[in-house]
C-alpha positions in Angstrom: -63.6 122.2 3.0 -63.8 124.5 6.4 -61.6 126.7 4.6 -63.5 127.5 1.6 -66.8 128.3 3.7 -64.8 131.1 5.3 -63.6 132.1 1.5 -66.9 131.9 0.0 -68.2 134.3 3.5 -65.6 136.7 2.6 -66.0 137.2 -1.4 -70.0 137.2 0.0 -69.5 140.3 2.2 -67.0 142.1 -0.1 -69.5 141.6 -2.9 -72.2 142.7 -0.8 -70.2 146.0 0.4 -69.7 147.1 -2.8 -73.4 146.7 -4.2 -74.0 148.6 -1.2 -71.8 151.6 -2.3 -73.3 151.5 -5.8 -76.8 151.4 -4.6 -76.6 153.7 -2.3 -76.6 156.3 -5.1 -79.7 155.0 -6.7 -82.7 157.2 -4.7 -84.8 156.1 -1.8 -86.3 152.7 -2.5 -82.5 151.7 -3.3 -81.4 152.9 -0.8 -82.9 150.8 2.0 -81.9 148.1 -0.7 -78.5 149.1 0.3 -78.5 149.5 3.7 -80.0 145.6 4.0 -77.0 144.7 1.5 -74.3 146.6 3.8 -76.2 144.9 7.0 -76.0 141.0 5.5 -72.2 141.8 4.2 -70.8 143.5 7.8 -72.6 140.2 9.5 -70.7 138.1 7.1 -67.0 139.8 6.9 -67.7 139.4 11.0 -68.2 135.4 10.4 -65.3 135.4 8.1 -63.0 137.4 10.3 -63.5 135.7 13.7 -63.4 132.2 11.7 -60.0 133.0 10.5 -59.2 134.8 13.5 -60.0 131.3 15.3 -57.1 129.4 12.7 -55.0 131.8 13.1 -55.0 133.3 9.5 -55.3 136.3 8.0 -58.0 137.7 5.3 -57.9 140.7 3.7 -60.6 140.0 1.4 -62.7 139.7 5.2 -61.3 142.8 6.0 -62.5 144.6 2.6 -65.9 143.1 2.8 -66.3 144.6 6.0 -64.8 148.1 5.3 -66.8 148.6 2.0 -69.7 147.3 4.3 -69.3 150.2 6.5 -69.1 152.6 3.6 -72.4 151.3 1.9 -73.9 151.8 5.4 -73.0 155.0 6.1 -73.5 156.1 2.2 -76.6 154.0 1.8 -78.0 156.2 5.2 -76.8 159.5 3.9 -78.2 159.1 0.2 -81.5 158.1 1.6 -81.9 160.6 3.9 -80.7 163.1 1.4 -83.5 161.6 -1.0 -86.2 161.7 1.4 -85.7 165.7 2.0 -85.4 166.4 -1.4 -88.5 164.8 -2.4 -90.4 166.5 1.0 -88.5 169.2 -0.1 -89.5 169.3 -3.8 -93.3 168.4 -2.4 -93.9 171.0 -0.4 -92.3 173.6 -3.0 -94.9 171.9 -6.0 -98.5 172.5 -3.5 -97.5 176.2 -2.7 -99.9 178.1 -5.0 -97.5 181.2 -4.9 -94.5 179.2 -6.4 -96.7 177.3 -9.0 -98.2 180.9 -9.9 -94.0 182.4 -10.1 -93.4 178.6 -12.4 -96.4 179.0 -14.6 -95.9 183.2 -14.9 -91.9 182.1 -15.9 -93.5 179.6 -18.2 -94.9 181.6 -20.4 -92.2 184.3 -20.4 -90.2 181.4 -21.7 -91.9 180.0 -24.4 -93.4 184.2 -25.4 -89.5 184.8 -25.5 -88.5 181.4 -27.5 -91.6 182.4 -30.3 
């Protein structure tokens, strides 16, 4: 029974590590979403690993948990940092009255040029 608490550890963490991937694509609010995913799965693939490392045995499914872990971590970082500029970014761009007056002014060239 021992044995299939370090299994069910493992397939935890490699299912968490590769939420955390996917997330980490999905914008800012996700993003933490997959960094707390990528934490929980690396502190479980640990578990798993030193368990088996403790019989003895070998788990690659331990070992991909916490790989793909690592990789949602560092992607879940990088996509929300990325997301946060953009939207700063994108904010401070959309209160500037000089670019709103060069969007509105290309605006109507646009839809003068489409009638």
């Amino acid at each position: 029974m021992e044995q299939q608490g370090k299994k069910g550890l493992a397939i935890a963490s490699l299912i968490l590590g590769i939420a955390a991937c996917v997330i980490a694509w999905w914008g800012i609010a996700f993003g933490i979403i997959g960094i707390i995913c990528a934490i929980v799965g690396l502190i479980l693939a640990i578990n798993a690993q030193k368990s088996y490392k403790a019989l003895g045995q070998k788990n690659g499914m331990a070992t991909a948990g916490l790989i793909l872990s690592i990789v949602g971590l560092v992607l879940s970082i990088i996509g929300t940092i990325v997301c946060g500029v953009l939207v700063a970014a994108g904010t401070k761009i959309a209160n500037d009255p000089q670019t709103q007056q060069y969007i509105s002014s290309a605006l109507e060239q646009i839809s003068s040029s489409v009638n």
